[in-house]
C-alpha positions as CSV (number, residue, x, y, z in Angstrom):
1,X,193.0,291.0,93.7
2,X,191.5,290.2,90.1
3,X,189.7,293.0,90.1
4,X,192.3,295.5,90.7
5,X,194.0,294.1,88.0
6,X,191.0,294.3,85.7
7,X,191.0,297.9,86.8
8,X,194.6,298.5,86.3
9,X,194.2,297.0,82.8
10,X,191.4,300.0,81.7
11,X,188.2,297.3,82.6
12,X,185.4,298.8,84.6
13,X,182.2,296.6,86.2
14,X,179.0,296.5,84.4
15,X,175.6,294.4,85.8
16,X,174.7,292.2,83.4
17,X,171.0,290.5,82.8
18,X,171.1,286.6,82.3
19,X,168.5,284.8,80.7
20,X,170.0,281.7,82.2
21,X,167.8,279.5,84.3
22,X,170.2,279.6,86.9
23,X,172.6,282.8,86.5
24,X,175.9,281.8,87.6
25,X,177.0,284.4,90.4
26,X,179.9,286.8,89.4
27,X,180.8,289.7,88.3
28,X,181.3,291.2,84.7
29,X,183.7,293.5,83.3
30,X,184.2,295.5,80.2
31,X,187.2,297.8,78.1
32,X,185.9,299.6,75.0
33,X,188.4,299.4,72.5
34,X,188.7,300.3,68.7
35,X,188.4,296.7,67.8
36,X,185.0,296.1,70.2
37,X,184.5,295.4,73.6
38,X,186.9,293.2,75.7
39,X,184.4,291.2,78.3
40,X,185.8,289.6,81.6
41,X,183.5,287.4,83.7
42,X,184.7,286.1,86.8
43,X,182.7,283.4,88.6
44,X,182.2,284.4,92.3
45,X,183.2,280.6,92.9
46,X,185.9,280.2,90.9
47,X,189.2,281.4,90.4
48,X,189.1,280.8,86.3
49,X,188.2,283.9,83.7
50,X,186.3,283.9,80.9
51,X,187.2,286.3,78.2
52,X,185.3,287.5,75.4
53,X,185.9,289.9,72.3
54,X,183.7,291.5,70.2
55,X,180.3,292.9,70.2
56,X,179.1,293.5,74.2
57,X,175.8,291.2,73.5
58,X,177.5,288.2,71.1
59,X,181.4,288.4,72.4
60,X,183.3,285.5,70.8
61,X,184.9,283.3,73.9
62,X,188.1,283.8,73.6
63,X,189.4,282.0,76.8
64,X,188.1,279.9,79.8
65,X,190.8,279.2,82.3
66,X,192.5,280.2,85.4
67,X,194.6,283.8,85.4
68,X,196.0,283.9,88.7
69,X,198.8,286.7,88.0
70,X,198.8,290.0,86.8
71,X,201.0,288.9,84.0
72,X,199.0,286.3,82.9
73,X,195.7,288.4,82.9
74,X,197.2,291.0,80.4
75,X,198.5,287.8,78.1
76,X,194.9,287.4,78.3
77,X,193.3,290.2,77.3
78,X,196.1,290.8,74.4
79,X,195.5,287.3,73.2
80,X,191.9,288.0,73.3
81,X,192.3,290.4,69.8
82,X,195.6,288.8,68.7
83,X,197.3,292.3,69.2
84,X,198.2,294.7,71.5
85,X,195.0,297.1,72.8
86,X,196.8,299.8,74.5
């Protein structure tokens, strides 16, 4: 359900390369916008976000936390450059 809320939300998948010993297993998704790239990882095992702004490769963590509805996700992802990104 996440994900079609990432998708609803403008956010399409991407693979991503770790460098991480041990990768944690998930999927990654990203929004161009005018102020950078929004970045959503979602843990395979988890039902917490992590949100990143910014360039793709050094995307400042802007949250780590649950975002179980819709609602919340988009609180999210506007939080995430302190304005509105439609």
């Amino acid at each position: 359900m996440l994900a079609s809320h990432l998708h609803d939300a403008g956010f399409f998948p991407i693979e991503w390369p770790t460098a991480l010993p041990e990768p944690v297993a998930g999927r990654t998704y990203v929004r161009p916008c005018p102020q950078g790239v929004l970045r959503v990882f979602v843990p395979a095992e988890s039902k917490e976000v992590e949100v990143y702004a910014g360039r793709l490769t050094a995307g400042e963590l802007r949250y780590r936390g649950p975002a179980p509805s819709e609602t919340e996700l988009r609180q999210l992802i506007i939080n995430a450059f302190g304005r509105s990104i439609r």
